[in-house]
N, C-alpha and C positions, 0 to 999 in steps of 0.2 A: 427463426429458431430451427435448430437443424432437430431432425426427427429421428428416434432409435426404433427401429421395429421390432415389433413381436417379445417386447420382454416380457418372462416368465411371472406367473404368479407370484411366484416368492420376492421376485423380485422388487416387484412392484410394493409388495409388500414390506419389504426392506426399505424401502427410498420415500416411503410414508412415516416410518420408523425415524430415521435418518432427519427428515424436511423436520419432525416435529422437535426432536431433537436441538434441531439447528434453528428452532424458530424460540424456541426457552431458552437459549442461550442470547439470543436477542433481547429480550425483554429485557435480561437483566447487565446485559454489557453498555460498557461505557461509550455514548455515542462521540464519537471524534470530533466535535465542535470545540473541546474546552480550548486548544491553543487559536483556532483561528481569531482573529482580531472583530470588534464590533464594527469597525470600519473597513473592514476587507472591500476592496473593489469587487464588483461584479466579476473581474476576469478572475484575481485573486483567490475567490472562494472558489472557481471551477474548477481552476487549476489544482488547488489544495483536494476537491473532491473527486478529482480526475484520478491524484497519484494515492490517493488513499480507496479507492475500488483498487487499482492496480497493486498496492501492495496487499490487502486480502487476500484478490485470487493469487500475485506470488504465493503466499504461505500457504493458501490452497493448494498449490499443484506438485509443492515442494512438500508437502505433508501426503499427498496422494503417492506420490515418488515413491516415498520408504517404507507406504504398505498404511500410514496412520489414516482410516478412509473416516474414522470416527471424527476425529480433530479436521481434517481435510472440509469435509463438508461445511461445519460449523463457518470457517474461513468464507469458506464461496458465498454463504448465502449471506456475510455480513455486506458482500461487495453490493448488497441489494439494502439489507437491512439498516447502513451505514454509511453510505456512500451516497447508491442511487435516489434514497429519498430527500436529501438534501438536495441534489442536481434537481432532481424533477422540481423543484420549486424556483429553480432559476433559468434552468434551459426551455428553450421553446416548445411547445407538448411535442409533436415531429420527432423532432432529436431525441425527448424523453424517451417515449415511448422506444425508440430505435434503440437506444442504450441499454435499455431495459431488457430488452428482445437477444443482446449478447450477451450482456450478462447472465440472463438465464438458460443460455446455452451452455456457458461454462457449468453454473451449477449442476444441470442436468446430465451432463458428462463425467460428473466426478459423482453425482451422487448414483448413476448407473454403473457405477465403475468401470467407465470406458477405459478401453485399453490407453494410454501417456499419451499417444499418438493425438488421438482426439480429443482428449484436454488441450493440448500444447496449440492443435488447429485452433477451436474455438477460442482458445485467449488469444488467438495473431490476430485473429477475427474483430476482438474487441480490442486490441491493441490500437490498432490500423484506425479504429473509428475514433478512439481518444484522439488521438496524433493528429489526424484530418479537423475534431472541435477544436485540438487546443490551439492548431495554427493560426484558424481563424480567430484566435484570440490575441495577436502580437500586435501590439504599437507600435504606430511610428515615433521615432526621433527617442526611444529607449533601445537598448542592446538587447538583443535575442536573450543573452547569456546573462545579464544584470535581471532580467523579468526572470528568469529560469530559477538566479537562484533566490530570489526575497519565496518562493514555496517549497524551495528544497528547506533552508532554512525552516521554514514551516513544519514542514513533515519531518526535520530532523525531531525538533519540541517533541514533535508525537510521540516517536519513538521512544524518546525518555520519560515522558509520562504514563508509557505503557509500559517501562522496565520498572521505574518506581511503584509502580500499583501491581506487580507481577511479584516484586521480591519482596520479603520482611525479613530483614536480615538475610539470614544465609538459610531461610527457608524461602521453596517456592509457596506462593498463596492463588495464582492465579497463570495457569500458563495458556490461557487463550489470549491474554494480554502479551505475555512474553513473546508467543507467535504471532502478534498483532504488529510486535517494536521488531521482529526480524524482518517480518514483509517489507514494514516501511523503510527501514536503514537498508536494505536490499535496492529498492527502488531508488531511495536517495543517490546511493551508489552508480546505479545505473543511470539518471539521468546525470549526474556530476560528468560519466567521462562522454557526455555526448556535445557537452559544450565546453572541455576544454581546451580544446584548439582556441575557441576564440577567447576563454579567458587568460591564457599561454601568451597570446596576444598584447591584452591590456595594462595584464600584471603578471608577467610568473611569479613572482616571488607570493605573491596573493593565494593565487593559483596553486601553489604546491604545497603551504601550508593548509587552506581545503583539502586537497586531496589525501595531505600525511591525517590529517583528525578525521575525515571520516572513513578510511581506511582501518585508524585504531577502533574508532565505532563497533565496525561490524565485528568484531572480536568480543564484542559483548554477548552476542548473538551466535556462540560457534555451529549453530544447526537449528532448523526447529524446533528440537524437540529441546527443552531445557536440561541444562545439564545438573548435575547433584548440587550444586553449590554455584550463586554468581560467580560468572567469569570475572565479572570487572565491578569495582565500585562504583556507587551512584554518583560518589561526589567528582571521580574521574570524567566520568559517563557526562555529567553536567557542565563539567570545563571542555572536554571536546567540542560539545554544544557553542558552548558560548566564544570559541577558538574559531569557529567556520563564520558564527554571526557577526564577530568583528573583522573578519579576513573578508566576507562579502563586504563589509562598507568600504572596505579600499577600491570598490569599482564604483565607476561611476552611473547617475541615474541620468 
């Protein structure tokens, strides 16, 4: 874990403030099990807990970005409170432990309010080390990009059940959910165009209807911060979903 020196009394003080803060927002948030499957594979569920740390600290670092250190925090330490406790009960203690140790470097840098720089290090930090578990988690005789996306699909779920539980009608009710569903459809995103080459490959026509629906997706989501009124309808929000879920089964297993 990388080490800050010499912070100031108040500070410290602040970041006790801030940690208790973000640990009562734990208690009472919804932990991200509801979509995965009772029968998820071992790899399955790392993979789904891999991109759901990684979409926290996104919202983390994008909420640190535009000054919200309140909301910012809350994000980081769910990637512990939400994520890593789920991993630790399936990765080997070693690895736990290691994941652990990035993670809470990221938290500790946003909740010290290190200057972007040093957030943006630490999450390459913790990036690099997902990327490195989740390789070793690829099968033989399935497609890189068919395994990639039955958890993108995954975490797309997420994000609509963290829109549905965010909005009541055209009031917000909960917008640590709403920046829970931008992290994830962020990441969805990002992992989509890392394997479209090879889905371009298999199926373009497959391939570019994913990409038009979660493209529409992220427009649910125009910023972290929620805007006065839903951008998009649930029930739209819910056919985009299930538009990617049927365009993934035209690849094969």
């Amino acid at each position: 874990m990388r080490k800050f020196s010499n912070p100031s009394a108040l500070t410290l003080l602040f970041l006790t403030l801030l940690m208790s803060m973000a640990a009562g927002w734990a208690e009472t948030s919804r932990a991200d099990t509801v979509v995965l499957p009772a029968t998820a594979s071992r790899e399955l569920a790392l993979r789904y807990y891999f991109l759901i740390a990684r979409g926290h600290l996104y919202s983390s670092i994008e909420l640190a970005r535009i000054g919200r250190l309140d909301h910012s925090v809350i994000h980081s330490r769910h990637g512990l409170d939400e994520a890593w406790i789920e991993l630790a009960r399936i990765l080997p203690a070693g690895e736990a432990q290691a994941l652990r140790e990035k993670i809470e470097a990221v938290n500790e840098a946003v909740a010290l309010k290190s200057a972007l720089p040093g957030i943006l290090a630490a999450n390459d930090e913790l990036n690099a080390y997902l990327e490195k578990l989740d390789q070793g988690l690829l099968r033989n005789g399935i497609s890189r990009h068919r395994q990639k996306l039955d958890v993108l699909v995954l975490l797309l779920r997420e994000a609509l059940a963290e829109y549905e539980v965010a909005w009541n009608g055209l009031q917000l009710e909960n917008h640590v959910e709403y920046q829970d569903g931008y992290g994830f459809v962020s990441i969805a995103r990002s992992e989509l165009h890392g394997i479209m080459p090879e889905m371009n490959t298999e199926n373009p026509a497959a391939a570019a209807e994913i990409e038009k629906s979660i493209e529409q997706m992220v427009h649910a989501w125009p910023s972290p911060e929620p805007p006065g009124k839903p951008a998009m309808s649930k029930a739209v929000l819910r056919a985009l979903v299930t538009a990617v879920e049927l365009n993934a089964r035209r690849f094969a297993r």
